[in-house]
N, C-alpha and C positions, 0 to 999 in steps of 0.2 A: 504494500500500500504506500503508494509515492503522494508526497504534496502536490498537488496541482494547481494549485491556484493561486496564481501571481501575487495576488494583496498582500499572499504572508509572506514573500522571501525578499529577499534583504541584497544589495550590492554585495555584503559583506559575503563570507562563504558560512562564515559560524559566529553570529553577535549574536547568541545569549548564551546561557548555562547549554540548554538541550536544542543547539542549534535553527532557535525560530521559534515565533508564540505559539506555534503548538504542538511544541515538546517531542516534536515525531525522532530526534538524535539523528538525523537522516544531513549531509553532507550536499555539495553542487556539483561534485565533478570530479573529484579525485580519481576514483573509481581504483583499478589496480595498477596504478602507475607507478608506487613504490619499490611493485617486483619483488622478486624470489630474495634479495639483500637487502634488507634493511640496513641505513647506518643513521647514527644521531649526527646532524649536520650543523646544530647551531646547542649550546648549552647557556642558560643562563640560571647563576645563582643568585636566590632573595637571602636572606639572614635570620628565617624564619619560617615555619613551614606552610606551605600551598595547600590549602586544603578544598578550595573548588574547581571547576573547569576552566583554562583560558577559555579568551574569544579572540578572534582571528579577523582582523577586517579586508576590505577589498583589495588594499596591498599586500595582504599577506603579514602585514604587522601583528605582531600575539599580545593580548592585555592582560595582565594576571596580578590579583592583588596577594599581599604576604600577609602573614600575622608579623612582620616585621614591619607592622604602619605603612608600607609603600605602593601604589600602585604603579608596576612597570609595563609602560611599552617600549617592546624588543622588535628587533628587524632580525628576523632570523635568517635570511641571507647574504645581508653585511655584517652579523654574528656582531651589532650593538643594540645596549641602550639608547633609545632614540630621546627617555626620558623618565625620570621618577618623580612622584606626587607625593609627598609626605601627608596621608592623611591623622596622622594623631593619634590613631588608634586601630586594633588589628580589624585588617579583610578577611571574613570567612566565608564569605560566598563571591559567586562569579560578578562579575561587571557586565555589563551591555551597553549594545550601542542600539542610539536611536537617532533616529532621523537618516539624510543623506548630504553627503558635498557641503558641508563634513557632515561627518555625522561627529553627536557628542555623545558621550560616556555616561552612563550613572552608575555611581562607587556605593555599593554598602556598608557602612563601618558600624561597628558592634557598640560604638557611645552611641548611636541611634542619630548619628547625621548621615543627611542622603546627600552626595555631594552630583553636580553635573561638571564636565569637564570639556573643555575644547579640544579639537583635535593637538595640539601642543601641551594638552598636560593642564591650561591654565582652569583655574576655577571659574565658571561662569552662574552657579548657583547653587547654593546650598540652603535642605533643609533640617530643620534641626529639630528631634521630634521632641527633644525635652524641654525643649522652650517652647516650640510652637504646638503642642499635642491637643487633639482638635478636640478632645472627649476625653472622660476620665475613664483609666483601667484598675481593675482587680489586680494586673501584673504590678510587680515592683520591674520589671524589665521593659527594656526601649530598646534592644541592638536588631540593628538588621542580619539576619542570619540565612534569610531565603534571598533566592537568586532573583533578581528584576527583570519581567521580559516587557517587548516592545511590540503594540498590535499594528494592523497599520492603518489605523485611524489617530496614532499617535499615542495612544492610551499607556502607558507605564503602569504595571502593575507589580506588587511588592509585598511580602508580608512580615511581619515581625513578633518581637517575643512578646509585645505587649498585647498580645491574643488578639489582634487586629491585621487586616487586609489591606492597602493604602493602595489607593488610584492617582496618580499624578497627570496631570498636561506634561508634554514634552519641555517645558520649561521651567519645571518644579513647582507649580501651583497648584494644589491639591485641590480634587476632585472630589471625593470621597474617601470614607475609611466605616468599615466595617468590623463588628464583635464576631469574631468564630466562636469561639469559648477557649483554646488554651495557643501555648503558640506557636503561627506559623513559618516554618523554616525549611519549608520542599516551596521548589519553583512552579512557581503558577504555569500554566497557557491560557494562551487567548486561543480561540475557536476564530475559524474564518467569518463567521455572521459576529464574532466581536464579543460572544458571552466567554466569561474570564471563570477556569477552573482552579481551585486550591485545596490542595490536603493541610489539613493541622493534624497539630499533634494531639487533639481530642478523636483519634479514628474516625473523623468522619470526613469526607468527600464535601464540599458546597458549589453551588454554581452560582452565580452573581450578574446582573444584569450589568452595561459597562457604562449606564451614563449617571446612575447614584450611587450601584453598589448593589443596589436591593439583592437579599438572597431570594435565588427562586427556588430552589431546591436543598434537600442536604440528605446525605446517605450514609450511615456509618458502613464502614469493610470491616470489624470487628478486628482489626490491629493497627500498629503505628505503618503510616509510608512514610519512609526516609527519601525514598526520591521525588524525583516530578511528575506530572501526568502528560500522557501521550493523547494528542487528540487528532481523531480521525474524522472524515463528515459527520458520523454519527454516536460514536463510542470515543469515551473518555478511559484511557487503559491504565489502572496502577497495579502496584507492585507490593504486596506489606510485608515487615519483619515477621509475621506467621507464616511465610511462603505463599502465599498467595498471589493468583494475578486475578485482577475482574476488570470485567467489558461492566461498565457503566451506559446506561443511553442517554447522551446529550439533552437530549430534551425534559427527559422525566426524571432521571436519574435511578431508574431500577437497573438492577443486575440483570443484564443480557447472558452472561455467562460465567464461570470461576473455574481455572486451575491451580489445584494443590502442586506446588513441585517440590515440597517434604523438605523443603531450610531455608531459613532466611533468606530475603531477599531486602539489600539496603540501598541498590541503586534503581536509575527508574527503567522502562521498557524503553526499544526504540521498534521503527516499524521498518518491517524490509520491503523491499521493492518488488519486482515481480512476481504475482501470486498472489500480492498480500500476506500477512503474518506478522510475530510479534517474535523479538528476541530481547534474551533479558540474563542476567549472571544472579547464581546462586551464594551464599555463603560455603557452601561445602564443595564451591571450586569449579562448576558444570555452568556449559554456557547453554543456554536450552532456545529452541524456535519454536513456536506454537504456533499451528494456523491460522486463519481469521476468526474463525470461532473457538478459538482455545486448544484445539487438538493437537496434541504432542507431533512435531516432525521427526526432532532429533535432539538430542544430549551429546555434548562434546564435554570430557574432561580434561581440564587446563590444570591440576596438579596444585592449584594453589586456588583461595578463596579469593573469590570475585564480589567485592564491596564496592565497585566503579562503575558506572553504566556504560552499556556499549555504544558504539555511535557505527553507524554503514553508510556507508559511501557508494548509492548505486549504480549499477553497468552493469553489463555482459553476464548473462546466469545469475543476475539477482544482486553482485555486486558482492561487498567483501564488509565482514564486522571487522571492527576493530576494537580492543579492551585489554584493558588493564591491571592486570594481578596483584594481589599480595606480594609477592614474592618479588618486585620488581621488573617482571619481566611483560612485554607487550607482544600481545597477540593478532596474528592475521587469520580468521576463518572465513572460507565462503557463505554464501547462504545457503548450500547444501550441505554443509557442515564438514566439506572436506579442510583441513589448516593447512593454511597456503606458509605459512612462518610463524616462529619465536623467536622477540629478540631481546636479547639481554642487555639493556642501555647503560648499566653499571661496569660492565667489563671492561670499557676503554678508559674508565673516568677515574678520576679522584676522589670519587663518593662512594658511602659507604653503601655496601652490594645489600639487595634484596632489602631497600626500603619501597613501601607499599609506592604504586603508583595510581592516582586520581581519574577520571575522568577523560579520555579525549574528546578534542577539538580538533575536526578535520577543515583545512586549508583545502589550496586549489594542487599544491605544490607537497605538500607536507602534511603529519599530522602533527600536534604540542598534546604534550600531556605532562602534570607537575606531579610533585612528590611531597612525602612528608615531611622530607629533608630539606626542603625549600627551594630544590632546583627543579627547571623548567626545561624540558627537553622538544627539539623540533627532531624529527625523523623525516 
C-alpha cells in the first residue's frame, strides 16, 4: 500500500519522524540503490545520545537533535556540520520540516518550548508552553517528547507530557490543544482529508477533527503504543507493547482486525508497497509482514531485538525494509522476506561496537540512522 496522493508528500524525501503525516515509514526513491555493500559514508558525532529519527530534506541534508541540547544539521556528502542550534535543553524526539523554499524546522525540547527555525539554524519562533499554557493540566509535566508532523494544509501537530494534543499554524500560533487523559509521546498522523490520529499513553487510540481539535472518536487497544500510527485511506495501523497490531477504521474507529505476534512491539508499523501489507519489528528480534488484513506472510529472524521501526523504500518486487537492531547492526530485507544484507557500522569506527541503533530515515542517496551513543550515521 503506497501513498498516493500528492497533498501529503513533501520536496523533502523524509521530514518527519515516520516519513510524512501519515506515518506510512514509506521512503521517494531510494529503492535498492545501496546494493549488495553497504558502507557508512559520512559519521557525525553529538555529545549525547540520539534517541529519535533524523529527517532528511530535499538536499539531502540530515536534522537530528541530541540530549546534548543541540540541534544539528549535517551534509553528509561534504561529511560537515553545516550548523548547531543550542537549544537549552535535551531533544528527544525527531524535528520536522514544514513548509517549502525553505522550509522551516520545528524543534521539540523536553523544558516544553517548541522552537521554529530557519533554514540557517536561526530562531524565527518560539513557543513556550510554561509560560504560555492555554488550559490548566493535572500533569506536573510540559516537555515535548512526541514527534511533530506536518499536514499539508499546514497544520502542525504535536503532543506532550502535559496529557494534551497541541495544533499549531505553521508559524507557531496555536490552534488548538486538547485533554487525552495521560501523556502523549508517539507521533501523530495526519490523514489525507486532514483528521489528525494520536496514541497516548492512556491505551487509547483518538481521532480529532483539525480545525478545533474536537475529539470525534476514541478506542482503547488494551496496551501502551510506543510508536506512531500508520494511516492508510481507511485504516489507522498500530502497534502495542502486548504485541499486538490493529486495523482501526478511520472513520469510526472500530477494530477492522488484530494480530497477536507473541512480544512486544515498541516501534510503529510501516506499509509496503506492492500488494499492500504491513511490516513491523518484534522485541524478541523477528521482523514480521502481514497482509492487508492482518494475515501472517513471513517472519525473518535478525538475531537481535528490534525496538526501531522499519522504514521501505519502494521499487522493483515491492522494494527493500530497512531496520535497525539492538545489537548495532543495520538490516537490508526485501518485501519477500529474502535479506539482501547486514551491516555492521561499528566495525570501521571508533565507537563503541553493538550500541542499539534508532530508527531510519531514508534519503534519495543514502539512508541516516542514530544511536545511543550519540553518533549519527549516513550509509
Amino acid at each position: 500500500m503506497a501513498d498516493t496522493d500528492p497533498s501529503t508528500r513533501s520536496a523533502a524525501p523524509w521530514p518527519s519522524a515516520r516519513g510524512g503525516p501519515l506515518g506510512l515509514g514509506l521512503g521517494q526513491g531510494l529503492g535498492g540503490s545501496i546494493g549488495a555493500g553497504p558502507r557508512a559514508l559520512a559519521h557525525l558525532e553529538t555529545a549525547g545520545p540520539v534517541l529519535a529519527t533524523p529527517v532528511i530534506d530535499e538536499h539531502e541534508h540530515v536534522f537530528v537533535g541530541s540530549a546534548d541540547h543541540g540541534l544539528y544539521a549535517f551534509d553528509p556528502r561534504g561529511q560537515e556540520i553545516l550548523w548547531r542550534f543550542d537549544a537549552g535543553a535535551r531533544i528527544e524526539a525527531s524535528v520536522a520540516l514544514v513548509g517549502s523554499e525553505p522550509a522551516q524546522l520545528v524543534v521539540p525540547c523536553t523544558d516544553g518550548v517548541l522552537y521554529g527555525l530557519g533554514p540557517g539554524g536561526d530562531e524565527v519562533w518560539r513557543y513556550d508552553l510554561v509560560a504560555q499554557r492555554p488550559r490548566l493540566s493535572p500533569s506536573a509535566g510540559h516537555g515535548w517528547r512526541s514527534s511533530p508532523v506536518c499536514g499539508a494544509s499546514g497544520l502542525v501537530v504535536i503532543g506532550n507530557d502535559d496529557f494534551h494534543v497541541y495544533g499549531f499554524e505553521a508559524d507557531g500560533t496555536l490552534r488548538w490543544a486538547t485533554p487525552t487523559g495521560l501523556p502523549v509521546r508517539s507521533a501523530p498522523a495526519i490523514t489525507a482529508d486532514g483528521s489528525v490520529l494520536v496514541a497516548g499513553t492512556d491505551l487509547n487510540v483518538v481521532c480529532l477533527e483539525p480545525e478545533g481539535g474536537r475529539i470525534c472518536w476514541r478506542r482503547g487497544v488494551g496496551n501502551l503504543v510506543t510508536g506512531g500510527i500508520a494511516a492508510s485511506e481507511t485504516l489507522a495501523i498500530v502497534a502495542t507493547a502486548g504485541g499486538a497490531v490493529h486495523a482501526l477504521d478511520i472513520a469510526s474507529g472500530a477494530i477492522r482486525w488484530t494480530r497477536s505476534l507473541g512480544s512486544p512491539i515498541l516501534g510503529s508499523v510501516a506499509a509496503l508497497g506492492e500488494g499492500g501489507g504491513w511490516v513491523v519489528g518484534t522485541a524478541d528480534g523477528r521482523l514480521v509482514a502481514l497482509g492487508p488484513t492482518g494475515q501472517l506472510r513471513w517472519s525473518v529472524f535478525l538475531a537481535a531485538p528490534l525496538r526501531s521501526s522499519p522504514a521501505v523504500s519502494p521499487g522493483e518486487g515491492g522494494g527493500i525494509i530497512y531496520v535497525g537492531a539492538s545489537d548495532g547492526r543495520l538490516h537490508a530485507v526485501g518485501a519477500d522476506g529474502r535479506r539482501r544484507w547486514t551491516f555492521d557500522p561499528w566495525s570501521e569506527r571508533d565507537a563503541p561496537r553493538g550500541v542499539a541503533l534508532g530508527s531510519v530515515a531514508l534519503g534519495r542517496t543514502g539512508v541516516a540512522v542514530a544511536s545511543l551513543s550519540g553518533d549519527v550515521l549516513y550509509v
